[in-house]
C-alpha positions as CSV (number, residue, x, y, z in Angstrom):
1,X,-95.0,147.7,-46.7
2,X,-91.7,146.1,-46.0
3,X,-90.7,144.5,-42.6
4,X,-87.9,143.1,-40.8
5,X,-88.1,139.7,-39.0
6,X,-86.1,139.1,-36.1
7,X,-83.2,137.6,-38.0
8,X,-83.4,141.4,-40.1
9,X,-84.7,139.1,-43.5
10,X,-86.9,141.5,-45.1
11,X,-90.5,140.9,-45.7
12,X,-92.0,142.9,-48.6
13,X,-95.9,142.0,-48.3
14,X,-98.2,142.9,-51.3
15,X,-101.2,144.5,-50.9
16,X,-104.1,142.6,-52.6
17,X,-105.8,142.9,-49.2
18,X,-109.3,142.0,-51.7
19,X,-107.9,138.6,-52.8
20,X,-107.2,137.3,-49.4
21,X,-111.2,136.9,-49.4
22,X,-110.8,134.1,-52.2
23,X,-108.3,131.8,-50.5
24,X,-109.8,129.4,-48.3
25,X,-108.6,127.3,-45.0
26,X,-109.6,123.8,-44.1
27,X,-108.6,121.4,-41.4
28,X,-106.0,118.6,-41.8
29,X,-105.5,115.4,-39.4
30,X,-108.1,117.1,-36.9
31,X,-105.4,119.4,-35.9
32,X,-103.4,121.7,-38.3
33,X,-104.9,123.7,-41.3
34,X,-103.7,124.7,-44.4
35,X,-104.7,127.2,-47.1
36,X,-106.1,126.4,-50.1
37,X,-104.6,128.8,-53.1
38,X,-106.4,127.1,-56.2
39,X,-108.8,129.6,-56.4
40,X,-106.4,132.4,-57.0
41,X,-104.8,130.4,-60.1
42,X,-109.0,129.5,-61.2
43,X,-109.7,133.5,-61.6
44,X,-107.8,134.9,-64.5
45,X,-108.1,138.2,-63.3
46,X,-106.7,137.8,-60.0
47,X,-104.3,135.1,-61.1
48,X,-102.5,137.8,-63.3
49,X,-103.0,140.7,-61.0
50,X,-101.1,138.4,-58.8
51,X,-98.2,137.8,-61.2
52,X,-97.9,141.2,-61.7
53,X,-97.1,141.6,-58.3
54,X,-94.7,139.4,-57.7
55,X,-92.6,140.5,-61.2
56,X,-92.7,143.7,-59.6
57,X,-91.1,142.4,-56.6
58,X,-88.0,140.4,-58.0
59,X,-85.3,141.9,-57.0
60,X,-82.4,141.8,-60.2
61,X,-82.1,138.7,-62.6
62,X,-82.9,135.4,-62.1
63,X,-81.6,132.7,-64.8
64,X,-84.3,129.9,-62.9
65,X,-88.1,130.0,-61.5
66,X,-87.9,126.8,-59.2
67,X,-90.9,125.5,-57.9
68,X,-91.4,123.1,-54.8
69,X,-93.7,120.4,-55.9
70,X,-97.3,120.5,-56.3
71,X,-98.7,124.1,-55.5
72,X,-95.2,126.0,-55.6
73,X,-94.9,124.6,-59.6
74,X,-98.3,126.2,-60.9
75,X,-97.2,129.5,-59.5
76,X,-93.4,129.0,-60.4
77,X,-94.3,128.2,-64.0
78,X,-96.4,131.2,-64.4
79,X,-93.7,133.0,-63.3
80,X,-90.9,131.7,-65.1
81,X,-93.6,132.6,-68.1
82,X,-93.8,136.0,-67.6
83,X,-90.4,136.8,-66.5
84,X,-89.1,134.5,-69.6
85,X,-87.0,132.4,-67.7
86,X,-86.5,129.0,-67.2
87,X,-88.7,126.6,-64.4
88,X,-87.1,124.6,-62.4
89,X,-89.0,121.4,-60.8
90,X,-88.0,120.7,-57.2
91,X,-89.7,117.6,-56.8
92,X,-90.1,114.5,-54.1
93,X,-87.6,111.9,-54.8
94,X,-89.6,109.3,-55.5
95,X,-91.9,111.3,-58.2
96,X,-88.6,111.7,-60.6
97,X,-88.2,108.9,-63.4
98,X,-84.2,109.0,-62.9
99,X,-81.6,106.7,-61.0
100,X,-80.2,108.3,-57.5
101,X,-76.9,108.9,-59.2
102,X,-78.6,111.4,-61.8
103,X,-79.8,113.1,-58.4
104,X,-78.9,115.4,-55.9
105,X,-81.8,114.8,-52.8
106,X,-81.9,116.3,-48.8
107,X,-84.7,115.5,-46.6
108,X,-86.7,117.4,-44.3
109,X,-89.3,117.0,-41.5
110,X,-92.3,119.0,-42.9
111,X,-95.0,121.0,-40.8
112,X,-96.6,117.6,-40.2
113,X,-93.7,116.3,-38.9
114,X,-93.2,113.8,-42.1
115,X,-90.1,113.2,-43.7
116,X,-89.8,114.0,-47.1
117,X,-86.7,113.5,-49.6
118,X,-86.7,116.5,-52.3
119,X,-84.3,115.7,-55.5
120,X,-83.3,118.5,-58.2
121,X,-81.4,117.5,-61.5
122,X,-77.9,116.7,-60.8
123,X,-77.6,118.5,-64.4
124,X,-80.1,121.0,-64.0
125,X,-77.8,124.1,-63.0
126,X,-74.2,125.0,-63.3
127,X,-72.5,127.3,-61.1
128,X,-73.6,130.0,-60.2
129,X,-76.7,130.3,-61.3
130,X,-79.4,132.5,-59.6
131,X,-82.8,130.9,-58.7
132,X,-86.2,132.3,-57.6
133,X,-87.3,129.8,-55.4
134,X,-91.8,129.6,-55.3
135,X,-93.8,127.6,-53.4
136,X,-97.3,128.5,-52.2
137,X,-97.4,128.4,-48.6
138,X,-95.1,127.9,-45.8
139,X,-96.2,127.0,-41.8
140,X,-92.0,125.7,-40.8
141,X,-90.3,126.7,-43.7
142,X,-88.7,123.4,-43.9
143,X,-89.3,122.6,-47.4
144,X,-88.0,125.6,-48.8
145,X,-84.5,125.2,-46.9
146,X,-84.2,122.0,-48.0
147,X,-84.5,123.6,-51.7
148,X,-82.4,126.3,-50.7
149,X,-80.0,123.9,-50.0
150,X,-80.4,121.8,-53.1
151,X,-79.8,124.2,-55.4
152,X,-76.9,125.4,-53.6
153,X,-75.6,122.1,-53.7
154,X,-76.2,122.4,-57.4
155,X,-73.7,125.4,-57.2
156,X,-76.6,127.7,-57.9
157,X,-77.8,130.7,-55.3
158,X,-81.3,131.5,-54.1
159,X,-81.8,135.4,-54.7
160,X,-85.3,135.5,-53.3
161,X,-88.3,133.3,-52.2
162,X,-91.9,133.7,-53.0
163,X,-94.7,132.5,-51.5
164,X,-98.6,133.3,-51.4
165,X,-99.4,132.5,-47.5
166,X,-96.4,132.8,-45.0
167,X,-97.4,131.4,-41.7
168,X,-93.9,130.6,-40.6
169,X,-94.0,133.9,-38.9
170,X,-90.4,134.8,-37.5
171,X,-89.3,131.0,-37.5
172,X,-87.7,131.2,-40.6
173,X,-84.0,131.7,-41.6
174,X,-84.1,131.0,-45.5
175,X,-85.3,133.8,-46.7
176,X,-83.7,136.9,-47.9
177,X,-87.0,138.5,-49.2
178,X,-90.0,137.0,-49.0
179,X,-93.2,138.5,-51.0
180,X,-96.7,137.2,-49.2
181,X,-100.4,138.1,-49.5
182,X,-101.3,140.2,-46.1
Protein backbone atom coordinates (compact mmCIF):
# COMPACT_ATOMS: atom_id res chain seq x y z
CA UNK A 1 0.00 0.00 0.00
CA UNK A 2 1.05 3.49 -0.66
CA UNK A 3 0.86 6.40 1.88
CA UNK A 4 1.15 10.04 2.12
CA UNK A 5 3.25 11.68 4.97
CA UNK A 6 2.33 14.94 6.26
CA UNK A 7 4.61 16.79 3.84
CA UNK A 8 2.30 14.57 0.86
CA UNK A 9 5.95 12.46 0.09
CA UNK A 10 4.69 9.23 -0.85
CA UNK A 11 5.45 6.09 0.94
CA UNK A 12 5.19 2.88 -1.08
CA UNK A 13 5.82 0.03 1.67
CA UNK A 14 6.45 -3.58 0.45
CA UNK A 15 4.88 -6.31 1.76
CA UNK A 16 7.38 -9.05 2.87
CA UNK A 17 5.46 -8.78 6.21
CA UNK A 18 7.42 -12.70 6.67
CA UNK A 19 10.94 -11.15 6.47
CA UNK A 20 10.42 -8.59 9.16
CA UNK A 21 10.74 -11.77 11.45
CA UNK A 22 14.63 -12.03 10.37
CA UNK A 23 15.75 -8.49 11.23
CA UNK A 24 16.71 -7.99 14.56
CA UNK A 25 16.96 -4.87 17.19
CA UNK A 26 19.52 -4.26 19.76
CA UNK A 27 20.32 -1.51 22.14
CA UNK A 28 23.00 1.22 21.57
CA UNK A 29 24.61 3.72 24.30
CA UNK A 30 21.90 2.32 26.88
CA UNK A 31 19.40 4.38 25.18
CA UNK A 32 18.53 4.24 21.40
CA UNK A 33 18.29 0.98 19.28
CA UNK A 34 18.96 0.17 15.91
CA UNK A 35 18.08 -2.59 13.52
CA UNK A 36 20.21 -5.05 12.47
CA UNK A 37 19.64 -5.84 8.50
CA UNK A 38 22.63 -8.45 7.91
CA UNK A 39 20.55 -11.20 8.07
CA UNK A 40 18.42 -10.27 5.13
CA UNK A 41 21.71 -9.92 2.90
CA UNK A 42 23.00 -13.67 4.81
CA UNK A 43 19.79 -15.52 3.22
CA UNK A 44 19.94 -15.72 -0.46
CA UNK A 45 16.49 -16.35 -0.77
CA UNK A 46 15.22 -13.45 0.93
CA UNK A 47 18.08 -11.25 -0.05
CA UNK A 48 16.85 -11.55 -3.75
CA UNK A 49 13.13 -11.60 -3.01
CA UNK A 50 14.06 -8.36 -1.58
CA UNK A 51 15.79 -7.00 -4.62
CA UNK A 52 13.07 -7.92 -6.53
CA UNK A 53 11.06 -5.73 -4.75
CA UNK A 54 12.72 -2.76 -4.72
CA UNK A 55 13.49 -3.10 -8.82
CA UNK A 56 9.87 -3.25 -8.99
CA UNK A 57 9.54 -0.10 -7.21
CA UNK A 58 11.94 2.30 -9.07
CA UNK A 59 10.17 4.60 -10.46
CA UNK A 60 11.86 5.53 -14.32
CA UNK A 61 15.73 5.46 -15.01
CA UNK A 62 18.30 5.95 -12.83
CA UNK A 63 21.99 6.42 -14.45
CA UNK A 64 23.46 5.92 -10.41
CA UNK A 65 22.70 3.42 -7.33
CA UNK A 66 24.38 5.53 -4.46
CA UNK A 67 24.90 4.02 -1.31
CA UNK A 68 25.50 5.77 2.21
CA UNK A 69 28.33 4.08 3.79
CA UNK A 70 28.41 0.89 5.45
CA UNK A 71 24.87 -0.90 5.39
CA UNK A 72 23.34 1.48 2.51
CA UNK A 73 26.51 0.16 0.09
CA UNK A 74 25.78 -3.72 0.38
CA UNK A 75 22.16 -3.03 -0.63
CA UNK A 76 23.04 -0.15 -3.16
CA UNK A 77 25.56 -2.43 -4.89
CA UNK A 78 23.11 -5.23 -5.21
CA UNK A 79 20.99 -3.00 -6.72
CA UNK A 80 23.05 -1.12 -9.02
CA UNK A 81 23.76 -5.11 -10.03
CA UNK A 82 20.52 -5.92 -10.99
CA UNK A 83 19.30 -2.78 -12.44
CA UNK A 84 22.78 -2.58 -14.41
CA UNK A 85 23.68 0.59 -13.41
CA UNK A 86 26.44 2.24 -11.88
CA UNK A 87 27.14 2.43 -7.68
CA UNK A 88 27.88 5.28 -6.36
CA UNK A 89 29.83 5.39 -2.79
CA UNK A 90 28.71 8.13 -0.41
CA UNK A 91 31.26 7.76 2.02
CA UNK A 92 32.57 9.54 5.48
CA UNK A 93 35.17 12.01 4.64
CA UNK A 94 37.77 10.76 6.33
CA UNK A 95 37.38 7.04 4.85
CA UNK A 96 38.26 8.41 1.10
CA UNK A 97 42.00 8.23 -0.01
CA UNK A 98 41.71 11.75 -1.93
CA UNK A 99 42.80 15.38 -1.05
CA UNK A 100 39.69 17.80 0.03
CA UNK A 101 39.99 19.61 -3.29
CA UNK A 102 39.04 16.28 -5.23
CA UNK A 103 35.94 16.42 -2.79
CA UNK A 104 32.67 17.79 -2.41
CA UNK A 105 31.69 17.09 1.69
CA UNK A 106 28.47 18.49 3.99
CA UNK A 107 28.06 17.44 7.46
CA UNK A 108 25.30 16.38 9.46
CA UNK A 109 24.21 15.63 13.11
CA UNK A 110 23.15 11.99 12.95
CA UNK A 111 20.35 10.23 15.15
CA UNK A 112 23.00 10.05 17.89
CA UNK A 113 23.57 13.50 17.74
CA UNK A 114 27.24 13.04 16.17
CA UNK A 115 28.62 15.00 13.56
CA UNK A 116 29.62 13.35 10.57
CA UNK A 117 31.23 14.86 7.29
CA UNK A 118 29.98 12.77 4.11
CA UNK A 119 32.20 13.43 0.76
CA UNK A 120 31.08 12.13 -2.88
CA UNK A 121 33.64 12.40 -5.91
CA UNK A 122 33.94 15.84 -7.03
CA UNK A 123 34.21 13.82 -10.57
CA UNK A 124 31.79 11.28 -9.88
CA UNK A 125 28.62 12.84 -11.68
CA UNK A 126 27.96 15.41 -14.35
CA UNK A 127 24.93 17.29 -14.56
CA UNK A 128 22.10 16.02 -14.46
CA UNK A 129 22.39 12.83 -13.62
CA UNK A 130 19.65 10.82 -11.78
CA UNK A 131 20.57 8.85 -8.62
CA UNK A 132 18.79 6.21 -6.48
CA UNK A 133 19.85 7.08 -3.25
CA UNK A 134 20.06 3.45 -0.60
CA UNK A 135 20.84 3.32 2.73
CA UNK A 136 19.46 0.70 5.13
CA UNK A 137 17.77 2.41 7.90
CA UNK A 138 16.88 5.83 8.78
CA UNK A 139 15.68 7.04 12.65
CA UNK A 140 16.26 11.41 11.57
CA UNK A 141 16.88 11.09 8.11
CA UNK A 142 19.83 13.29 8.40
CA UNK A 143 22.28 11.27 6.62
CA UNK A 144 20.29 10.87 3.56
CA UNK A 145 19.71 14.76 3.20
CA UNK A 146 23.05 15.37 3.56
CA UNK A 147 23.50 12.88 0.38
CA UNK A 148 20.68 14.40 -1.20
CA UNK A 149 22.37 17.43 -1.01
CA UNK A 150 25.78 16.09 -2.17
CA UNK A 151 24.74 14.84 -5.14
CA UNK A 152 22.89 17.75 -5.96
CA UNK A 153 25.80 19.69 -5.42
CA UNK A 154 27.33 17.36 -7.83
CA UNK A 155 24.60 18.69 -10.33
CA UNK A 156 22.95 15.36 -10.17
CA UNK A 157 19.06 14.72 -8.87
CA UNK A 158 17.80 12.19 -6.38
CA UNK A 159 14.69 10.44 -8.10
CA UNK A 160 13.90 8.21 -5.20
CA UNK A 161 15.27 6.88 -1.86
CA UNK A 162 15.37 3.40 -0.55
CA UNK A 163 15.59 2.11 2.59
CA UNK A 164 14.88 -1.29 4.47
CA UNK A 165 13.68 0.18 8.07
CA UNK A 166 12.21 3.81 8.10
CA UNK A 167 11.77 4.94 11.66
CA UNK A 168 11.90 8.52 10.76
CA UNK A 169 8.23 8.43 10.77
CA UNK A 170 6.74 11.81 9.35
CA UNK A 171 10.09 13.79 10.27
CA UNK A 172 11.38 13.60 7.07
CA UNK A 173 11.45 16.05 4.11
CA UNK A 174 14.01 14.23 1.63
CA UNK A 175 12.15 11.89 0.22
CA UNK A 176 10.02 11.77 -2.83
CA UNK A 177 9.25 7.98 -2.55
CA UNK A 178 10.54 5.98 -0.05
CA UNK A 179 10.20 1.92 -0.38
CA UNK A 180 10.41 0.22 3.46
CA UNK A 181 9.77 -3.18 4.89
CA UNK A 182 6.29 -2.83 7.01
Amino acid sequence: PTHKNKNQYTYTYIGMGDVVSLLRRYVRWKTTSKTDVYPLVENPSVRERLIDEAVKRVDGDVDYVAGIETTGFVFASFLASRLSKGFLPVRRKEKWPYDDDALLTASCNDYSDTEKTFALRRDSIDDDTTVLLVDDWIETGAQCRCAKRLIRRSGGTVNEVFVLVDEAREDDDLITSLAVLE
